[in-house]
N, C-alpha and C positions, 0 to 999 in steps of 0.2 A: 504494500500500500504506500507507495512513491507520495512524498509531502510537493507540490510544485510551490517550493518559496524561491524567491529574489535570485535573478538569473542575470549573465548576458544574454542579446537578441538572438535569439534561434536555438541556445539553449535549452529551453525547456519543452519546447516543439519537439527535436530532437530526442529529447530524455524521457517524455513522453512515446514516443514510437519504442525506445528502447523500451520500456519499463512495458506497452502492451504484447510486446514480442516474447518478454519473457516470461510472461504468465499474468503479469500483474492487470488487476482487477477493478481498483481502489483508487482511482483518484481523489486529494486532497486540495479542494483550493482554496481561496480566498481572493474579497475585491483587492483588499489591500496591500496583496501580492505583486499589483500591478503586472500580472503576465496572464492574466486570462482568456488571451483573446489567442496566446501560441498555443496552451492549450487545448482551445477550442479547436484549431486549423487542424491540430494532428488527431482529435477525434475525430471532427469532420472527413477526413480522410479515411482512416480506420472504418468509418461507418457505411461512407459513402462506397467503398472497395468492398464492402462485407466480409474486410480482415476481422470482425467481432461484432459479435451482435448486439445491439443497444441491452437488450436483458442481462448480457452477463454484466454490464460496466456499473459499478457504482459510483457514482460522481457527487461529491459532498463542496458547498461551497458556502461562505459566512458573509453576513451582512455587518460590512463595518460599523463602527459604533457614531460617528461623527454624522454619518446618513442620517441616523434615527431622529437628528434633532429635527429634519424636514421633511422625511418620509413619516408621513404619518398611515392610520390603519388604509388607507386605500390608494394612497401614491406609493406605500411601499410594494402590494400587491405589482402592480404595474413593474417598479424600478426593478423588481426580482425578472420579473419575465422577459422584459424587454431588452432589459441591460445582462445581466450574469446570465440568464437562461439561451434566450432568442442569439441576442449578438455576439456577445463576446466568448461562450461556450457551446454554441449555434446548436443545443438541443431542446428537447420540447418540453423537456422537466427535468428537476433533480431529486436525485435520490437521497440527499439529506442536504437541509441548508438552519446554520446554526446562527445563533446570536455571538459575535467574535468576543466580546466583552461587553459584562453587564456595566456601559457608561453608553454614555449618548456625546462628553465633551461638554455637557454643562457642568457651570458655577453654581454650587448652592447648597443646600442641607440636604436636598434630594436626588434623586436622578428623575431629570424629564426631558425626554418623554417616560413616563415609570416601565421599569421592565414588564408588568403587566399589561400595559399598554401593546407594549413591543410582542408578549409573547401572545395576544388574542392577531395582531397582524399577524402573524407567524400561525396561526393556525389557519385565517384563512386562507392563505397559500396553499396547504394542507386540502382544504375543502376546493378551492378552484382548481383542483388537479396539478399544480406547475410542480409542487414539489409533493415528493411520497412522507416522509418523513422530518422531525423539525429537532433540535437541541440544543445545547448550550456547549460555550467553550470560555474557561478561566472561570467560570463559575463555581463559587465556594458550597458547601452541604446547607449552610442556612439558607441560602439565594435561591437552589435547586425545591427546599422545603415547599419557600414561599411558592414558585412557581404550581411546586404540584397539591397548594390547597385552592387553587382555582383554575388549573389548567382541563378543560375540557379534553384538550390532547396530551400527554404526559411527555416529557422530553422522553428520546427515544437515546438517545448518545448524550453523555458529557466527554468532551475532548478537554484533556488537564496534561500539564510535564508532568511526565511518570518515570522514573529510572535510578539508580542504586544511590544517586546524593538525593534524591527526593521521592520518598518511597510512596507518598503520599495516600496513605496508611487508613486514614480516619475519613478522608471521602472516598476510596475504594469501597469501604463498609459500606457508607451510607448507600451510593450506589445501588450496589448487589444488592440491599433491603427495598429498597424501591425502583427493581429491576428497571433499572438504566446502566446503558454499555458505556463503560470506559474506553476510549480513544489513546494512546497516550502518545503524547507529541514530545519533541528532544530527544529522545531516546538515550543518545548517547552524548547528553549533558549538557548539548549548544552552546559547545567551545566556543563559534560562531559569532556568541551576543555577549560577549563579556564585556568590549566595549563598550556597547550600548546599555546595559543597566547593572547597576553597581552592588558591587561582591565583597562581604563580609570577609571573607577568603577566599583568595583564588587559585584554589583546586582544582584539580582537572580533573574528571572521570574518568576520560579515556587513560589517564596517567596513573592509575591510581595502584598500588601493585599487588592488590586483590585482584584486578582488570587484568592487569598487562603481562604479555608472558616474559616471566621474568625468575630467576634462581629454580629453576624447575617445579616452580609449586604454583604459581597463577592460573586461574582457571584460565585463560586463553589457550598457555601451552601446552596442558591437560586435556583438552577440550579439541585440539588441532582447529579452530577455529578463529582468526583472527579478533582483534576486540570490537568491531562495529557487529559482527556477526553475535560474539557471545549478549553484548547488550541489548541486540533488540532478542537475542530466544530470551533473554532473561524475561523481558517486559509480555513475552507472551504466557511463560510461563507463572508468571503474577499476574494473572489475567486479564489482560487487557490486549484488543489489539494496537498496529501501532503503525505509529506513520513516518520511519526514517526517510532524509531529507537527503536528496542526490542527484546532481546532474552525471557523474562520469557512470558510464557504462558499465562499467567490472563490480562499482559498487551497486549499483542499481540491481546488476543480477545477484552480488553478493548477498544483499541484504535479502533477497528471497530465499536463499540457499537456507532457509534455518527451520524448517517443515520437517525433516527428515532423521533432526537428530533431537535430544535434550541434553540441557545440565544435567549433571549428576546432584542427585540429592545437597549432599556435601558441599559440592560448588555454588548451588541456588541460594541455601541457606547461608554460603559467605556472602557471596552479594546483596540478601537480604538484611544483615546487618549489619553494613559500615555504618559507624557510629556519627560521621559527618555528614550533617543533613541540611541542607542550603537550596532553597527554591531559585531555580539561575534566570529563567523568563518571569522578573517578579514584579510588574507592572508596575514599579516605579515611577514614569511618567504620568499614571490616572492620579497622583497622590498630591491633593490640595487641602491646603491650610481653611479655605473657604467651604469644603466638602464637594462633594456630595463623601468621597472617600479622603479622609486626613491621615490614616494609618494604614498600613499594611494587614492589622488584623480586622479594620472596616475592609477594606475591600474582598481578602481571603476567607474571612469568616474563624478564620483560625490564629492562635500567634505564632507567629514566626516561629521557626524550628532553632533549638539551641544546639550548638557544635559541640 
């Protein structure tokens, strides 16, 4: 399940063809990707060839949060079909289209448009056929609560970072209790965004020498499986599916490679408890003095994880 984030031009066109050739199923987009429209060209193609039939493809795409302040419940219906659906993914519906973050980009004590707002648009989607199914992503367990004491349609996915520095433990539960699918995005810790939002520690996942094969005892070199590979079986093996993030080829098909084998008990169970736990995509930039979110535990629902 190929993530299409932030690419050069013709990149993700490309990485797309690749990732359909080699089995993959599962596209991940978003508007705010800004590459939706490459693609859209390399499904168009795919579909139009009858290299894959529309039924097998699951295509999942988010409506950014800064939209909501002007899409309201009946311009937003529209902006989905017209824009993410018709043009720029040139299909006739999606198979899942999520709320990116519970903010809209307003100033204030609340969020408005309210998520409830947002998630009754979201269902009509749901009822005018454009999309099959609806969810959330970066959505904390009280957020998700609130949604499903009025949701006529129940989030069907939560998309959250899921992976050995952030095991994210207590809305996994939630979840499962009120059968919604975990997503899990970073997989392998988005080395990627350390510039962009700021780290208590700057640890690396992929470095870390429970990961890395290293003195003959790392699950990697145990495992004969390189470390991008061992971290997404891990994420599957904690149940979630997952959506590593790849333009080059060899990874695109690596990261499918992980169906055919498992961790061994013993190895699942290290990865399961490194004791360092640091949320790394941690929405830092939603966080105002004014609200609607001033804290990291307003926005996560939860407090920070201590190292």
């Amino acid at each position: 399940m190929p993530r299409a984030g932030k690419a050069a031009p013709g990149e993700v066109r490309q990485a797309v063809h690749v990732a359909l050739q080699a089995g993959y199923r599962h596209i991940d987009c978003a508007s705010v990707y800004q590459n939706e429209e490459e693609v859209g060209d390399a499904l168009d193609h795919v579909l139009r060839n009858g290299l894959v039939p529309r039924q097998e493809l699951y295509i999942c795409s988010k409506v950014w949060c800064v939209r909501l302040l002007v899409f309201r419940q009946g311009s937003c219906l529209v902006a989905c079909h017209s824009w993410v659906v018709s043009w720029a993914l040139k299909l006739d519906y999606l198979d899942l289209y999520l709320i990116h973050w519970p903010v809209t980009g307003n100033v204030g004590p609340e969020v408005k448009p309210s998520i409830k707002e947002t998630w009754q648009a979201m269902e009509g989607l749901v009822r005018e056929g454009l999309v099959r199914t609806i969810g959330t992503s970066n959505f904390g367990a009280k957020k998700l609560a609130d949604i499903l004491s009025y949701a006529q349609i129940p989030p069907a996915v939560c998309q959250v970072e899921v992976h050995p520095y952030h095991r994210n433990e207590r809305l996994l539960a939630f979840c499962a209790q009120n059968n919604i699918h975990v997503t899990a995005y970073a997989p392998l810790g988005s080395p990627d965004s350390a510039s962009i939002f700021p780290r208590k520690k700057p640890l690396v996942l992929m470095e870390d020498a429970t990961v890395k094969a290293s003195a003959g005892y790392a699950v990697a070199a145990r495992s004969g499986k390189n470390v991008g590979q061992v971290l997404v079986r891990w994420a599957l093996q904690h149940g979630t599916s997952v959506i590593p993030k790849s333009t080059s080829p060899a990874r695109i098909r690596g990261n499918l490679a992980v169906l055919d084998w498992e961790l061994s008990p013993e190895d699942y169970a290290a990865l399961s408890s490194l004791p360092f736990q640091q949320r790394m995509v941690n929405g830092a930039m939603w966080l105002n003095p004014k609200g609607p979110y001033r804290t990291m535990e307003e926005l996560w629902d939860e407090p920070e994880e201590e190292e």
